[in-house]
C-alpha positions as CSV (number, residue, x, y, z in Angstrom):
1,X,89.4,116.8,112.5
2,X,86.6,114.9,113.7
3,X,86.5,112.5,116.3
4,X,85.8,109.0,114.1
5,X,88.9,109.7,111.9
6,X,91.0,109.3,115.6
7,X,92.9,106.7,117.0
8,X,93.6,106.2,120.5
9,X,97.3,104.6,120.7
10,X,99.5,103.1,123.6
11,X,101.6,105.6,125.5
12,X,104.6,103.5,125.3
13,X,103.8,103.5,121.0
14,X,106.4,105.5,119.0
15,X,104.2,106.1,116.1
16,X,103.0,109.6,117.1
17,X,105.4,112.7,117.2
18,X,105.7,113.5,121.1
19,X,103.1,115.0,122.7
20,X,100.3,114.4,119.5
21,X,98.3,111.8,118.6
22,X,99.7,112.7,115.1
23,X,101.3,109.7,113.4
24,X,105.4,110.1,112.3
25,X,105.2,109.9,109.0
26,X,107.7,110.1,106.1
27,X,106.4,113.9,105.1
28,X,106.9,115.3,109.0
29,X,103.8,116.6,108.7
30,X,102.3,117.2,112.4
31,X,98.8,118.9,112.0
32,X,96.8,115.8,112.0
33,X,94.3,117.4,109.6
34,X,97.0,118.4,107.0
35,X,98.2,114.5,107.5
36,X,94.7,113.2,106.7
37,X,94.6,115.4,104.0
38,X,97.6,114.1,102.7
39,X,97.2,110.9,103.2
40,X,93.9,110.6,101.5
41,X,94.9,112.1,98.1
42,X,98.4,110.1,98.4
43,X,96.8,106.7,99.1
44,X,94.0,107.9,96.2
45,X,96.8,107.5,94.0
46,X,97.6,104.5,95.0
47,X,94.2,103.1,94.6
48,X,93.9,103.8,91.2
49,X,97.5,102.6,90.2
50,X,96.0,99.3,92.0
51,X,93.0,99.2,89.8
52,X,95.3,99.6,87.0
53,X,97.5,97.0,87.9
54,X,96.8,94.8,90.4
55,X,99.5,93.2,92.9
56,X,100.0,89.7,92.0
57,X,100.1,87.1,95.1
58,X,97.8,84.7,96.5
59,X,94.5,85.8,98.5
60,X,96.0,85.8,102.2
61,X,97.3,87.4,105.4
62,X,100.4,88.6,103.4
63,X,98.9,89.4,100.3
64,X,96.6,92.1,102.7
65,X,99.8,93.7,104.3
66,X,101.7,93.8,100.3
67,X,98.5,95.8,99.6
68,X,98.8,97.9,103.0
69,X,102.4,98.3,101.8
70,X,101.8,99.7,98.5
71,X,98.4,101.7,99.6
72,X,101.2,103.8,102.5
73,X,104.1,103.5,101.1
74,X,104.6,107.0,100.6
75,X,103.5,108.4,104.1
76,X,104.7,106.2,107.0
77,X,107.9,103.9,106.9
78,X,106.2,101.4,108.8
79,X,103.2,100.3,105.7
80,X,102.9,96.6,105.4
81,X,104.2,95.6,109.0
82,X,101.8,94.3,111.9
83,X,101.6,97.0,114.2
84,X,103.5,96.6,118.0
85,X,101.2,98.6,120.1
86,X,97.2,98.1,120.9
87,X,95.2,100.9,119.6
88,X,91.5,101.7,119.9
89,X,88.9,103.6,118.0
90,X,86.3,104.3,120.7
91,X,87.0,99.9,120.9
92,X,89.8,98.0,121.5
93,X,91.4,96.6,118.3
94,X,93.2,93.1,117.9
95,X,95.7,93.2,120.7
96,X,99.0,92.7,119.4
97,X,100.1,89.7,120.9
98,X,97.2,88.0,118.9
99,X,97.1,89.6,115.1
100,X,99.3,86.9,113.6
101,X,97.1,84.1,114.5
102,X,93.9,85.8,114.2
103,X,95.0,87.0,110.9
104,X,95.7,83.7,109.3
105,X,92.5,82.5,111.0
106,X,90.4,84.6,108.6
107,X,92.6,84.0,105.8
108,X,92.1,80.0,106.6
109,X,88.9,79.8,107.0
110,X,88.4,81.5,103.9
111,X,90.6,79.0,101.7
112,X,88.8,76.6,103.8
113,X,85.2,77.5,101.9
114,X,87.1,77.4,99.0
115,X,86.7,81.2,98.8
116,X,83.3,81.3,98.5
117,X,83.1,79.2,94.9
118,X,80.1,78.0,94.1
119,X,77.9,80.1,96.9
120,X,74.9,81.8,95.7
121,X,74.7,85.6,95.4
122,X,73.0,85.9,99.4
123,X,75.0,83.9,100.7
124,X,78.3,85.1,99.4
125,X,77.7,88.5,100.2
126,X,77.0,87.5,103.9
127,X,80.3,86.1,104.1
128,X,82.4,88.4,102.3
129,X,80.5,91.1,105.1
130,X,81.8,87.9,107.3
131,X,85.1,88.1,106.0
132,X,85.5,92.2,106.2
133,X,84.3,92.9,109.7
134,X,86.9,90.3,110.6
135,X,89.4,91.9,108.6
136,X,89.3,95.2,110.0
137,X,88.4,94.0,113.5
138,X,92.2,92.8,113.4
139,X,93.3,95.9,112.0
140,X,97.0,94.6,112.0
141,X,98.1,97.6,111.1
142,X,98.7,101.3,112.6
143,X,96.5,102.4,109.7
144,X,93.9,100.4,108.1
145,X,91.1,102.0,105.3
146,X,88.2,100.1,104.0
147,X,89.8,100.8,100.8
148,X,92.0,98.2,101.4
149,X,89.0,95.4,101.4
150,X,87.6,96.8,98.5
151,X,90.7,96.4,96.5
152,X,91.0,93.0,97.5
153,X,87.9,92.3,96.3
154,X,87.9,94.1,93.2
155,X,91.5,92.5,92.1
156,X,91.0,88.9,93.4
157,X,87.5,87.9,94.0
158,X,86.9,87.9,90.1
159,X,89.5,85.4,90.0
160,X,87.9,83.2,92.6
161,X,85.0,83.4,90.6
162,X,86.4,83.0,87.5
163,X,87.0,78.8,88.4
């Protein structure tokens, strides 16, 4: 698999089957390929049942990880929890110790502009960029796909905007 797709993960971590950087997960699948492959048509899935019906819940840090929950729910036991070991992709992530705080950060400061109401086009979409780097800067979770920002923003921000 190429490189980008790859996570560097503590030793100590017990997310990765010993000896791999393949992450446990809930099909024992240990060919990081076959898991990426699996994953993406799994999590596909997911996506569209999320279009369909979106999660109900209020635009924050837990609303994100119900969303990670239901987007890996069927590959890794651990979807929806903040992650307990620093991880890197070429960069240092979020270390642990600071996700929680940083999390709700983003998700205050957001409520704090009133979610964007009332912003012109520019300058909403410079913030919701804003909003998204931050978000996956975090990356509070093991595994994290922009798919996860985009279906926040398809199921919520029309309700912001509907005000």
């Amino acid at each position: 698999m190429d490189n980008k797709y790859k996570y560097t993960y503590e030793r100590t971590a017990d997310y990765c089957y010993k000896g791999t950087d393949v992450l446990i997960n809930k099909l024992n699948i240990t060919n990081d390929e076959d898991l990426y492959n699996a994953e993406r048509e799994l999590v596909s899935l997911r996506i569209y049942e999320l279009n369909e019906e979106p999660l109900k819940g209020n635009f924050n840090f837990e609303y994100l990880k119900d969303i990670h929950k239901y987007l890996f729910q069927d590959v890794y036991r651990w979807a929806g929890n903040i992650r307990n070991c620093n991880i890197a992709k070429q960069d240092l992530f979020c270390l642990t110790e600071h996700i929680e705080s940083f999390g709700n950060d983003v998700f205050n400061k957001l409520k704090k502009e009133k979610y964007f109401i009332g912003y012109d086009k520019e300058t909403t979409l410079d913030k919701l960029v804003e909003l998204f780097a931050d978000i996956k800067l975090y990356i509070l979770f093991v595994k994290v796909i922009k798919n996860i920002c985009r279906i926040t923003y398809q199921n919520k921000w029309y309700i912001f905007r509907s005000y």
